[in-house]
Structures are given as C-alpha cells and as structure tokens.
CHARMM internal coordinates of N, CA and C (Angstrom, degrees):
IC EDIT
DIST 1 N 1 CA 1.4439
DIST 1 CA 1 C 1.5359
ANGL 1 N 1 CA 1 C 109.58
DIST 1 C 2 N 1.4395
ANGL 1 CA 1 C 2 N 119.54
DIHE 1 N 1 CA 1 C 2 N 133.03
DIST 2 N 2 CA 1.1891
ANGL 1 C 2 N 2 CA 112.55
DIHE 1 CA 1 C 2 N 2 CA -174.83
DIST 2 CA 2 C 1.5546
ANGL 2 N 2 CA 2 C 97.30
DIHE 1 C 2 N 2 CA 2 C -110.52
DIST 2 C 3 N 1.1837
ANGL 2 CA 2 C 3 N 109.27
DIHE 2 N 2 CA 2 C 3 N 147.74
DIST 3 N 3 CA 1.5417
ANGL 2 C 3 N 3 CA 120.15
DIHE 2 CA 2 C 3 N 3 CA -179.97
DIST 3 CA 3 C 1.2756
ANGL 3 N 3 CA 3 C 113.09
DIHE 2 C 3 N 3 CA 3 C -131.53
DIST 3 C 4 N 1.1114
ANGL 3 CA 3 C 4 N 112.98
DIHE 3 N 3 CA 3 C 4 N 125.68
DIST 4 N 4 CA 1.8054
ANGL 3 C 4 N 4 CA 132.99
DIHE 3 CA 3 C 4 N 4 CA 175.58
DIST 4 CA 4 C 1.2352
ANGL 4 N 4 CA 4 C 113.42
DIHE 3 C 4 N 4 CA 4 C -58.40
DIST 4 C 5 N 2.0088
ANGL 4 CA 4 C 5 N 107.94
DIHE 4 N 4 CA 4 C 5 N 134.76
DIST 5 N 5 CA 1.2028
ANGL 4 C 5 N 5 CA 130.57
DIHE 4 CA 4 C 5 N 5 CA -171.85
DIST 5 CA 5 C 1.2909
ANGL 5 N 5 CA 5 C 119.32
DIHE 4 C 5 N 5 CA 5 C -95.37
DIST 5 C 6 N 1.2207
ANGL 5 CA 5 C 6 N 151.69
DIHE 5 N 5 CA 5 C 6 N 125.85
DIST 6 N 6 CA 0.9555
ANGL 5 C 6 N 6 CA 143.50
DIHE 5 CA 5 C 6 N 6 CA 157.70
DIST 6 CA 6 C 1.9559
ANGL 6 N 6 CA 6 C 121.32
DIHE 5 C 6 N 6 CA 6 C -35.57
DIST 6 C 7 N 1.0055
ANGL 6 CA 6 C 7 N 122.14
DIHE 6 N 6 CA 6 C 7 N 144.69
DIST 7 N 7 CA 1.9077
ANGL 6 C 7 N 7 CA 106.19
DIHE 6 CA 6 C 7 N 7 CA -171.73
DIST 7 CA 7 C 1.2978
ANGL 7 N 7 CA 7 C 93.73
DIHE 6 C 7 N 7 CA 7 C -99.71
DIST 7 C 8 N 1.2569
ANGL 7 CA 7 C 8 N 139.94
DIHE 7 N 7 CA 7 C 8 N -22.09
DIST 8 N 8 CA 1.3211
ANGL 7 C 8 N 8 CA 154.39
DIHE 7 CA 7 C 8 N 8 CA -167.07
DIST 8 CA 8 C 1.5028
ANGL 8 N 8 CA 8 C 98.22
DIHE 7 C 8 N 8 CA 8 C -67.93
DIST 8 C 9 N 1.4487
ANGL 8 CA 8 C 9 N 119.92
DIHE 8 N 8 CA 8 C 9 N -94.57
DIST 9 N 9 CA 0.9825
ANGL 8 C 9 N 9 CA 154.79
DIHE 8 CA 8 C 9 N 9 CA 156.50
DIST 9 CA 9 C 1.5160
ANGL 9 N 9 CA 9 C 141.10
DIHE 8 C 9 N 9 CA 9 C -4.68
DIST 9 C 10 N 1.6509
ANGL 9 CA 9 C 10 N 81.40
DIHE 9 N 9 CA 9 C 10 N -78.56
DIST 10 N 10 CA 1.7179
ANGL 9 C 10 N 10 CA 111.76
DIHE 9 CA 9 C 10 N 10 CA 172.46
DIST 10 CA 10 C 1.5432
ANGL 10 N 10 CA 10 C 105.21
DIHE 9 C 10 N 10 CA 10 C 97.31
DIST 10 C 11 N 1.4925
ANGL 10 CA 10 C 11 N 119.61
DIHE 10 N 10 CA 10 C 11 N -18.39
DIST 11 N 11 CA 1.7217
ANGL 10 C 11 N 11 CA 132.28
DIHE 10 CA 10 C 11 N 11 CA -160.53
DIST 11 CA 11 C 1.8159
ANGL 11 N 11 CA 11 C 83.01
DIHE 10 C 11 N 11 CA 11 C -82.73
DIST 11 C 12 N 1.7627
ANGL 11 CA 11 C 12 N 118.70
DIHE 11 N 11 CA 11 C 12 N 159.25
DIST 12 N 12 CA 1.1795
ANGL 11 C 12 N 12 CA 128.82
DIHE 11 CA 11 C 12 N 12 CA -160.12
DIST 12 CA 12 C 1.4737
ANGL 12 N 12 CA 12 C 105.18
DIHE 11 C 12 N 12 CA 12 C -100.36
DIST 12 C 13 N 1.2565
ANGL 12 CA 12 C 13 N 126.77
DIHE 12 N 12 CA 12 C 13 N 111.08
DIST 13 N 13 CA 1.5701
ANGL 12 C 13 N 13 CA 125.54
DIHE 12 CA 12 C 13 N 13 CA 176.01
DIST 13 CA 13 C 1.5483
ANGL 13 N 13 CA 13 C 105.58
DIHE 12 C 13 N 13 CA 13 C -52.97
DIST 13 C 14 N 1.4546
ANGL 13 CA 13 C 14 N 106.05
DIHE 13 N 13 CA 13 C 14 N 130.59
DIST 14 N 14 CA 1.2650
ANGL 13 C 14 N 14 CA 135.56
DIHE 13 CA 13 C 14 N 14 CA -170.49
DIST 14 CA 14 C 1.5638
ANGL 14 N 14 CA 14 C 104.32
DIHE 13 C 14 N 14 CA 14 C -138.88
DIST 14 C 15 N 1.9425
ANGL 14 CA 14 C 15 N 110.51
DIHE 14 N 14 CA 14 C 15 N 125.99
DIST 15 N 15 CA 1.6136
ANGL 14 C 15 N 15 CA 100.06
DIHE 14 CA 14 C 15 N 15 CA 178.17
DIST 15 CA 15 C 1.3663
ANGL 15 N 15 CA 15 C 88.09
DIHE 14 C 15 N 15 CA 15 C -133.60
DIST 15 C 16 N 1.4285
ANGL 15 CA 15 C 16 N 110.51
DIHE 15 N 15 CA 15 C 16 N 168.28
DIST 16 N 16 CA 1.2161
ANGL 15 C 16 N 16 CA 117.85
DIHE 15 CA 15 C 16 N 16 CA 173.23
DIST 16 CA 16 C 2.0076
ANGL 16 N 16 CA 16 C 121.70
DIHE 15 C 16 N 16 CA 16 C -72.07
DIST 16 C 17 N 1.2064
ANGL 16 CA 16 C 17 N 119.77
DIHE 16 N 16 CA 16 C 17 N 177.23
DIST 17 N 17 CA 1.0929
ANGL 16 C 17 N 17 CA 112.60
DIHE 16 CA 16 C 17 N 17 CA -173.23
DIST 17 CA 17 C 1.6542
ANGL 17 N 17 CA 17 C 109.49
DIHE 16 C 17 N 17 CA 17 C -99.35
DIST 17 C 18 N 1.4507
ANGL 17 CA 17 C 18 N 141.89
DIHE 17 N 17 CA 17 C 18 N 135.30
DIST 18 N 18 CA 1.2046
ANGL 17 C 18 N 18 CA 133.37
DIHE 17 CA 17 C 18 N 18 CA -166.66
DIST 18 CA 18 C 1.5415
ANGL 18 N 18 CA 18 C 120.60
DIHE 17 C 18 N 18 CA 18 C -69.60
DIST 18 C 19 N 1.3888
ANGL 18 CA 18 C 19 N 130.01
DIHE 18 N 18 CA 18 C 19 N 152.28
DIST 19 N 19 CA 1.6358
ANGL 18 C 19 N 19 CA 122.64
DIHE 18 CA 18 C 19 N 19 CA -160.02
DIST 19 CA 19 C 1.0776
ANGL 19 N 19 CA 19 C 108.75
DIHE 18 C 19 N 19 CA 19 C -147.02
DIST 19 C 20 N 1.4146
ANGL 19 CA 19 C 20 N 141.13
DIHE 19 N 19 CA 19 C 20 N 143.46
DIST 20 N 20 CA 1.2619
ANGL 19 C 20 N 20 CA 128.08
DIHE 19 CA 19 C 20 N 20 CA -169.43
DIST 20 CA 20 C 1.1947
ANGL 20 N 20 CA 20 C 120.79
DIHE 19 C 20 N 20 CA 20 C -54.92
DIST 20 C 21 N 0.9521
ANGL 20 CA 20 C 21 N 133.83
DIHE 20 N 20 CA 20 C 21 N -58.20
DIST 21 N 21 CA 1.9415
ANGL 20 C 21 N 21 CA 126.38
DIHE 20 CA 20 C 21 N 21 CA 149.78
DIST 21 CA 21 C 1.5760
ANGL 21 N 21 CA 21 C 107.19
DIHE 20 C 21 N 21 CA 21 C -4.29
DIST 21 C 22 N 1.0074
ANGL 21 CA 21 C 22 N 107.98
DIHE 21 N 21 CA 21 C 22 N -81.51
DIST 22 N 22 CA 1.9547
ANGL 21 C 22 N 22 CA 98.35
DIHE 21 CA 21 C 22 N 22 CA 178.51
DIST 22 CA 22 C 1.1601
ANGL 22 N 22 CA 22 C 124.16
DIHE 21 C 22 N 22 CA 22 C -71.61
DIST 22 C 23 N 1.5457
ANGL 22 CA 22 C 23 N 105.56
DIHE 22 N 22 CA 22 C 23 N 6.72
DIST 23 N 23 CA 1.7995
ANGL 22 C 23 N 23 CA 93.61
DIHE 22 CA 22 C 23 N 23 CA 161.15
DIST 23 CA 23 C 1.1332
ANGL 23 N 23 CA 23 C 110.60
DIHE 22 C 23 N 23 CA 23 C -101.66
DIST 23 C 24 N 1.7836
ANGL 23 CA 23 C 24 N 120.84
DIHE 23 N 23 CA 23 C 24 N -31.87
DIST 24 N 24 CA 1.4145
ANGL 23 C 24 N 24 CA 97.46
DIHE 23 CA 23 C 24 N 24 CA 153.10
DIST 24 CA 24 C 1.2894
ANGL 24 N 24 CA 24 C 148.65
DIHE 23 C 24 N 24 CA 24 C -68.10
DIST 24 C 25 N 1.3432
ANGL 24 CA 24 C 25 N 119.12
DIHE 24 N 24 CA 24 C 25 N -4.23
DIST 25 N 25 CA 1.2303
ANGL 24 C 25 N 25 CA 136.26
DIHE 24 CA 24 C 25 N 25 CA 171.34
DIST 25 CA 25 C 1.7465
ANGL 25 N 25 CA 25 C 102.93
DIHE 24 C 25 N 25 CA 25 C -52.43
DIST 25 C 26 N 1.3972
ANGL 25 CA 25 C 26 N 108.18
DIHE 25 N 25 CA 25 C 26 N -59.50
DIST 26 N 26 CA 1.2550
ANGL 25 C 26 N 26 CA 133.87
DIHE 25 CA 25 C 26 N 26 CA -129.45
DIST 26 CA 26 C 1.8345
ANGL 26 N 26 CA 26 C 83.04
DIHE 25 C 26 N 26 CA 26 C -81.86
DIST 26 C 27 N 1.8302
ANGL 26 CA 26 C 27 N 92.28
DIHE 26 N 26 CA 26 C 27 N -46.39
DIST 27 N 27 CA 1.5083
ANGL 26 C 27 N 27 CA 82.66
DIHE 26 CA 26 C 27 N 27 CA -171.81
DIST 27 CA 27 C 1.5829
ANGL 27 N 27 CA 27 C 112.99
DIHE 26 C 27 N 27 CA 27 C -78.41
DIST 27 C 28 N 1.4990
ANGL 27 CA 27 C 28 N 130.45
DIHE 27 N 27 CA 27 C 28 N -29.55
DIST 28 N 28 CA 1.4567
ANGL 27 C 28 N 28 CA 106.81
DIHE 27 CA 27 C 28 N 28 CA 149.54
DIST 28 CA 28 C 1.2953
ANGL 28 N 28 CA 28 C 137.38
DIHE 27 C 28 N 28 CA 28 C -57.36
DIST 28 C 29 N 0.9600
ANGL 28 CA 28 C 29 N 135.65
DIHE 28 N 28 CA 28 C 29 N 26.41
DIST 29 N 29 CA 1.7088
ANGL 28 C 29 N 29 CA 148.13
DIHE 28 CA 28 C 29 N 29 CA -150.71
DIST 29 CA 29 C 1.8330
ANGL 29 N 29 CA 29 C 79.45
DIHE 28 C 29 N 29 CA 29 C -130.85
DIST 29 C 30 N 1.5051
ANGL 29 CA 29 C 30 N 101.91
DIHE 29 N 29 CA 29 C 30 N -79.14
DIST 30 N 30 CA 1.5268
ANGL 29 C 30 N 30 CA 104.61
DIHE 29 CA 29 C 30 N 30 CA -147.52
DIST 30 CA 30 C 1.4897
ANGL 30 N 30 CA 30 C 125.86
DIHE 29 C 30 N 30 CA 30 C -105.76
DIST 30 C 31 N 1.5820
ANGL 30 CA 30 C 31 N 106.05
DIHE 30 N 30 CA 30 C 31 N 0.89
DIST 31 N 31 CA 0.9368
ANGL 30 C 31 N 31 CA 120.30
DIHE 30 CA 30 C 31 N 31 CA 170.97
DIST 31 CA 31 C 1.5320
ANGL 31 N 31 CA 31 C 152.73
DIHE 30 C 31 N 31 CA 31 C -97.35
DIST 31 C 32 N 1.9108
ANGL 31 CA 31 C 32 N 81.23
DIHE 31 N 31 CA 31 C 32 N 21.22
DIST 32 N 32 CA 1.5678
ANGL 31 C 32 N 32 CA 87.66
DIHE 31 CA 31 C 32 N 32 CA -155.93
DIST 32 CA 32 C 1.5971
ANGL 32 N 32 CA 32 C 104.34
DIHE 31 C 32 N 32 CA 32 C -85.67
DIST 32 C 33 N 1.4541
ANGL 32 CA 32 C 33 N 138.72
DIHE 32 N 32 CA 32 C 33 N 169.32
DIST 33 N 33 CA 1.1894
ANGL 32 C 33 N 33 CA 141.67
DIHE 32 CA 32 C 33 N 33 CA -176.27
DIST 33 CA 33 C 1.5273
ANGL 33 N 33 CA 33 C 106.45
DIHE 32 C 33 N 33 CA 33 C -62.12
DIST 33 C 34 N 1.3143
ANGL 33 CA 33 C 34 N 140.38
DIHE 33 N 33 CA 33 C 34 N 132.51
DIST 34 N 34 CA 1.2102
ANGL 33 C 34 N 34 CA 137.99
DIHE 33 CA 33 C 34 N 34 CA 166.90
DIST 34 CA 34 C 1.5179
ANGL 34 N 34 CA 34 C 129.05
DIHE 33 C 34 N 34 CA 34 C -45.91
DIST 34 C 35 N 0.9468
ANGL 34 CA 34 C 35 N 147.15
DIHE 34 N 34 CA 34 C 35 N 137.83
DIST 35 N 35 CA 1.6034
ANGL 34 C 35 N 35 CA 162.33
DIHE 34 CA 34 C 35 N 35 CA 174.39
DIST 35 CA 35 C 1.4088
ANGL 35 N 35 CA 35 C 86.90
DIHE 34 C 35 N 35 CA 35 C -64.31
DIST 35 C 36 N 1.5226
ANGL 35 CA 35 C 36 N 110.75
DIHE 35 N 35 CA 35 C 36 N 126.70
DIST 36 N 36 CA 2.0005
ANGL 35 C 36 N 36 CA 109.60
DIHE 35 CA 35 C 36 N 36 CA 173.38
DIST 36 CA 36 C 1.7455
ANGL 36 N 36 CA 36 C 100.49
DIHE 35 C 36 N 36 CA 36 C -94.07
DIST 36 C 37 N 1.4656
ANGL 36 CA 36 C 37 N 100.30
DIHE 36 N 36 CA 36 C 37 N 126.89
DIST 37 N 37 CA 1.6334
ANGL 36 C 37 N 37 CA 113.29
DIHE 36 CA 36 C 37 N 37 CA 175.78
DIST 37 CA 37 C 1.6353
ANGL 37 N 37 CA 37 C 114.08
DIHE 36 C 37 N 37 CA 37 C -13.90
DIST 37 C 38 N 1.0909
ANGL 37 CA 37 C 38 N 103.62
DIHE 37 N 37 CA 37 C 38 N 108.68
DIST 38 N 38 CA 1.5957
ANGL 37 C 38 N 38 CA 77.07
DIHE 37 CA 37 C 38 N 38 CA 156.33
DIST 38 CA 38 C 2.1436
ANGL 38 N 38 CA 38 C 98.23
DIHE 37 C 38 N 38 CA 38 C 129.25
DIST 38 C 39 N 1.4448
ANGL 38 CA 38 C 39 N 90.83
DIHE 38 N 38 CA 38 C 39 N -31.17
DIST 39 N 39 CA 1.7086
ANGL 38 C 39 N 39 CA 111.57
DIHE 38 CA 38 C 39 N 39 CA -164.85
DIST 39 CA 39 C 1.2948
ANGL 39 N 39 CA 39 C 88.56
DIHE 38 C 39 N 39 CA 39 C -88.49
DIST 39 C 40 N 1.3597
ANGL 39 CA 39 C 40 N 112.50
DIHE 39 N 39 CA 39 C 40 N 160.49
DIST 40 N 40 CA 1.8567
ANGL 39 C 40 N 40 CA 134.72
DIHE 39 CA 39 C 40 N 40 CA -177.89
DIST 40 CA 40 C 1.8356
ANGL 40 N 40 CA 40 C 88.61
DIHE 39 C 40 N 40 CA 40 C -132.45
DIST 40 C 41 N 1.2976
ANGL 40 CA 40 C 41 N 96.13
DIHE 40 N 40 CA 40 C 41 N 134.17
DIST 41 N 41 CA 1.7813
ANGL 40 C 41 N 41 CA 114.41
DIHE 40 CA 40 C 41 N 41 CA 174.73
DIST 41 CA 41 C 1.4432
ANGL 41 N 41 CA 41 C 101.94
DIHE 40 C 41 N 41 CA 41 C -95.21
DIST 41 C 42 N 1.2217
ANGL 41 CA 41 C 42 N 137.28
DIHE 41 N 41 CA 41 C 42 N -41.86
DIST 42 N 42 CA 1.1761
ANGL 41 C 42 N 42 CA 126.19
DIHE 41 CA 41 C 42 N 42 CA 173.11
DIST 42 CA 42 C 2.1646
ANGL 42 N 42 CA 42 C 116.29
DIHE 41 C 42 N 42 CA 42 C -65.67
DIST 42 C 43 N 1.6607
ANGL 42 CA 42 C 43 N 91.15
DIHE 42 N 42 CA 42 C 43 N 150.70
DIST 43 N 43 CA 1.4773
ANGL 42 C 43 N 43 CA 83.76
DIHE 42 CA 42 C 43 N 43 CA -174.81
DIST 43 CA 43 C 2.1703
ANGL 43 N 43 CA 43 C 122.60
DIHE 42 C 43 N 43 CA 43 C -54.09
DIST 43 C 44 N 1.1194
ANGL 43 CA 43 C 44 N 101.40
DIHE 43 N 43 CA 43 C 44 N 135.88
DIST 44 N 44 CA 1.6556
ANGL 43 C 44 N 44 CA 110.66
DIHE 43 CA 43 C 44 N 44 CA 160.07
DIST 44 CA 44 C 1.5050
ANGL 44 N 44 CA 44 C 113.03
DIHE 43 C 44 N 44 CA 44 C -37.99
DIST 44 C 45 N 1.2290
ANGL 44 CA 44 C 45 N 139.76
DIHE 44 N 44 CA 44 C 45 N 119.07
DIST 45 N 45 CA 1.2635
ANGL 44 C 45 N 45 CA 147.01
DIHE 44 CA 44 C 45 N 45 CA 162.95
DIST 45 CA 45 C 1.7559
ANGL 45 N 45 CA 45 C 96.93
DIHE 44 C 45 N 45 CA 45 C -96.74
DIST 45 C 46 N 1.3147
ANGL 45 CA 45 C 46 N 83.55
DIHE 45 N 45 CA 45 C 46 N 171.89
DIST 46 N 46 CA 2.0937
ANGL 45 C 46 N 46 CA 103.72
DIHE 45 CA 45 C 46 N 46 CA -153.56
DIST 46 CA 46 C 2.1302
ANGL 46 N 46 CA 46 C 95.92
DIHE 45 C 46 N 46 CA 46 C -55.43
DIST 46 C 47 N 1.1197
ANGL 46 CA 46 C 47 N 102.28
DIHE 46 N 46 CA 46 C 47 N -49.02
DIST 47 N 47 CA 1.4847
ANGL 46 C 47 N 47 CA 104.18
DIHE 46 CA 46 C 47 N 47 CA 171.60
DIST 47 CA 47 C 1.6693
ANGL 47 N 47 CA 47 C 125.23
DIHE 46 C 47 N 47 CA 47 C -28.55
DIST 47 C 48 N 1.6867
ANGL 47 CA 47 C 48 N 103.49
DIHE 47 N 47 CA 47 C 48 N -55.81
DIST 48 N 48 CA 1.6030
ANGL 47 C 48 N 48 CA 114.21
DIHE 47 CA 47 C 48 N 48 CA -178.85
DIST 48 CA 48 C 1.4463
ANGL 48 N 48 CA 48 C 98.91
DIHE 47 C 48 N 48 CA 48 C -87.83
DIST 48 C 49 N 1.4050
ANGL 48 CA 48 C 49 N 111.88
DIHE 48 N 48 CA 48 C 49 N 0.09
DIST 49 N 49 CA 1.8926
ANGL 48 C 49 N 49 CA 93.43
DIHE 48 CA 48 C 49 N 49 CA 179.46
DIST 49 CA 49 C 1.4095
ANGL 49 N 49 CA 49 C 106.32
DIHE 48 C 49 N 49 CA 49 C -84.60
DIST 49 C 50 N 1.3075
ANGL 49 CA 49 C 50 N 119.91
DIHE 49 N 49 CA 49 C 50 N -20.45
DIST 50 N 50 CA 1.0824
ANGL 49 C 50 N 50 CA 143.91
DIHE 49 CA 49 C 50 N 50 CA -159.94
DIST 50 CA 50 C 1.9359
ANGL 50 N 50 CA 50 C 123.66
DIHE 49 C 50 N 50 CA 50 C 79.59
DIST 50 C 51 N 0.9242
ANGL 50 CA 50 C 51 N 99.78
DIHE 50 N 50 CA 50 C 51 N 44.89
DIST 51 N 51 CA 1.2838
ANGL 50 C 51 N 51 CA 125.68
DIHE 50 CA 50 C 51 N 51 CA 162.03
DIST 51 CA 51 C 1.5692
ANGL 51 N 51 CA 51 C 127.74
DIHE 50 C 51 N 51 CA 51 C -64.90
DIST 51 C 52 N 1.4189
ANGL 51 CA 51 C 52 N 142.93
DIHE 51 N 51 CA 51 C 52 N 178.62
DIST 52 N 52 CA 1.5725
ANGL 51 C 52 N 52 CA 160.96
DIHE 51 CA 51 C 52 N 52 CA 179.92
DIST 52 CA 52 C 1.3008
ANGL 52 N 52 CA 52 C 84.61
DIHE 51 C 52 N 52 CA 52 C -117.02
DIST 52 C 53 N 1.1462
ANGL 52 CA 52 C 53 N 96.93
DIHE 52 N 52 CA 52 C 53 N 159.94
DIST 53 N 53 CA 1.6356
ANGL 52 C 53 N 53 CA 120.33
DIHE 52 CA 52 C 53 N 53 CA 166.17
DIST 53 CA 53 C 1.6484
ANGL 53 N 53 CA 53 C 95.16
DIHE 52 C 53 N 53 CA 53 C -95.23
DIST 53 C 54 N 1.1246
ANGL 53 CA 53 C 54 N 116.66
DIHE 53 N 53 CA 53 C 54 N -21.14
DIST 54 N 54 CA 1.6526
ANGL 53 C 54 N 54 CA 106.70
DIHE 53 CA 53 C 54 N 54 CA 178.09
DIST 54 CA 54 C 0.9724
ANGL 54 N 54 CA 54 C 132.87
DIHE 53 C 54 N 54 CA 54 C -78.79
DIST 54 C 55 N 1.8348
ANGL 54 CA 54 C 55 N 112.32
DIHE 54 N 54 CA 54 C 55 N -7.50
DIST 55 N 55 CA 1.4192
ANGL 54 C 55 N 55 CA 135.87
DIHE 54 CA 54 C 55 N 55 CA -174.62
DIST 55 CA 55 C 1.3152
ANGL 55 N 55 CA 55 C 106.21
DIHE 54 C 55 N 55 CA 55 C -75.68
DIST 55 C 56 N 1.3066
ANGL 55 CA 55 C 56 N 119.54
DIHE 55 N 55 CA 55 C 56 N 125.15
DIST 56 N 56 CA 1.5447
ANGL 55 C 56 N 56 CA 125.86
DIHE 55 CA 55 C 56 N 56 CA 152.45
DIST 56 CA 56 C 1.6070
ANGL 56 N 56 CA 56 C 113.83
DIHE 55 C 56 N 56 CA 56 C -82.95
DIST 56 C 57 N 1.3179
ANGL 56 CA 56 C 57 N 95.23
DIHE 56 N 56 CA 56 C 57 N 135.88
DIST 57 N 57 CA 1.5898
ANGL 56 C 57 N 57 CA 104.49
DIHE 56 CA 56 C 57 N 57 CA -168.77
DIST 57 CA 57 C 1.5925
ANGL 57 N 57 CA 57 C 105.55
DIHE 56 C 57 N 57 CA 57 C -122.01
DIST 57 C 58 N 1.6290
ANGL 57 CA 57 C 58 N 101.46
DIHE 57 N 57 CA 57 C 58 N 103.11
DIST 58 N 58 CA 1.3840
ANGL 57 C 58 N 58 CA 110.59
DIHE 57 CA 57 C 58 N 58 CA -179.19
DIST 58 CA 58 C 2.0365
ANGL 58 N 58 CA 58 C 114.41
DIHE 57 C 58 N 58 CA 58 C -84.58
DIST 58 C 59 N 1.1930
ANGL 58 CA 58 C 59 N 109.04
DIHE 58 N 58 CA 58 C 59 N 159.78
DIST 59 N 59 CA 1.6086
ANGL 58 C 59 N 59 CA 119.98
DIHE 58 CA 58 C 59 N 59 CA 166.33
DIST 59 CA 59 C 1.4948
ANGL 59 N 59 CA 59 C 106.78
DIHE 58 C 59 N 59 CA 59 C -111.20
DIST 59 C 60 N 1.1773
ANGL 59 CA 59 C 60 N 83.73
DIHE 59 N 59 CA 59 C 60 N 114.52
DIST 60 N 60 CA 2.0889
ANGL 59 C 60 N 60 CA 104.84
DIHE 59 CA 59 C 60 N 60 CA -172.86
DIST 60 CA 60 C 1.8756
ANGL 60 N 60 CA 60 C 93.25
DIHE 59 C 60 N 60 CA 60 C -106.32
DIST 60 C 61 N 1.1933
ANGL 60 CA 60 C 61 N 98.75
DIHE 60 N 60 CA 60 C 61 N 131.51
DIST 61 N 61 CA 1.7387
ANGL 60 C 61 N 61 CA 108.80
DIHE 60 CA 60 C 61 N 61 CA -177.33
DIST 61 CA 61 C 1.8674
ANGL 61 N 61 CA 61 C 96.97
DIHE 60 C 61 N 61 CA 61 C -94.13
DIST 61 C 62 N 1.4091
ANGL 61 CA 61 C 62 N 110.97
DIHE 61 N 61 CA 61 C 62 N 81.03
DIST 62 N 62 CA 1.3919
ANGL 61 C 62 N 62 CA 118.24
DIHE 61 CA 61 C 62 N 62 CA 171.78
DIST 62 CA 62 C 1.4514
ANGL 62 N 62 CA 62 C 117.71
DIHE 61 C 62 N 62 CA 62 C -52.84
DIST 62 C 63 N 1.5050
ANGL 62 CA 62 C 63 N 142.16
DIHE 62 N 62 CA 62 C 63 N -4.86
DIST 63 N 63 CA 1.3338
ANGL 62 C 63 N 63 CA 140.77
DIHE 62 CA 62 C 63 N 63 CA 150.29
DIST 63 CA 63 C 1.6425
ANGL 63 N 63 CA 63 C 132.08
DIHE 62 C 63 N 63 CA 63 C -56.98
DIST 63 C 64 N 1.5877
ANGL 63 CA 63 C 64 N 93.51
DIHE 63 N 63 CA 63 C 64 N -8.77
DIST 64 N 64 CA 1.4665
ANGL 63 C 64 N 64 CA 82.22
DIHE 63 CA 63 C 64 N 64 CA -156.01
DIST 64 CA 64 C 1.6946
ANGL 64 N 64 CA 64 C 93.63
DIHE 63 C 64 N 64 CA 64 C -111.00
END
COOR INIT
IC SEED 1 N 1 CA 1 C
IC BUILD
C-alpha cells in the first residue's frame, strides 16, 4: 500500500474515517435547497413591503 507524503513535511497524510455525524454535518452544510435569484432570506423591512418611510406600523393582537 502506498501512502501519500506530505511535500512540505515529508510525514504521511493520514485522515480520519467518515461517521454519520459528518455526513450529517455535511448534508446540513450543503444540501440545502437553493435561494431563487432575485429572493432575500433575511426578513422584508417596511421599504420591500412596499411601504413610506412615513408609515407607522402598528401590532394589532387579531385574537382578541
């Protein structure tokens, strides 16, 4: 078995073996569905809602 050298070094690159932990890692890391062009992930402020800057924007408790 031949095993790879570092060129730096000369000592033999050695990695660990993969475990379900780093595949889920890996697959929350890289697998998530893409953002479509154009969309913002952070919340809309009054500007992109299409709002005034002169508008006061109240929270009305619609349950009651």
């Amino acid at each position: 078995m031949v095993t790879a050298k570092s060129d730096v070094t000369g000592l033999p690159i050695r990695t660990k073996a993969k475990t379900d932990s780093y595949d889920a890692g890996w697959e929350a890391l890289f697998n998530k569905s893409p953002v479509p062009l154009g969309e913002d992930t952070r919340p809309k402020d009054a500007i992109k809602r299409g709002l005034s800057s002169a508008c006061k924007e109240e929270e009305w408790d619609c349950r009651k």
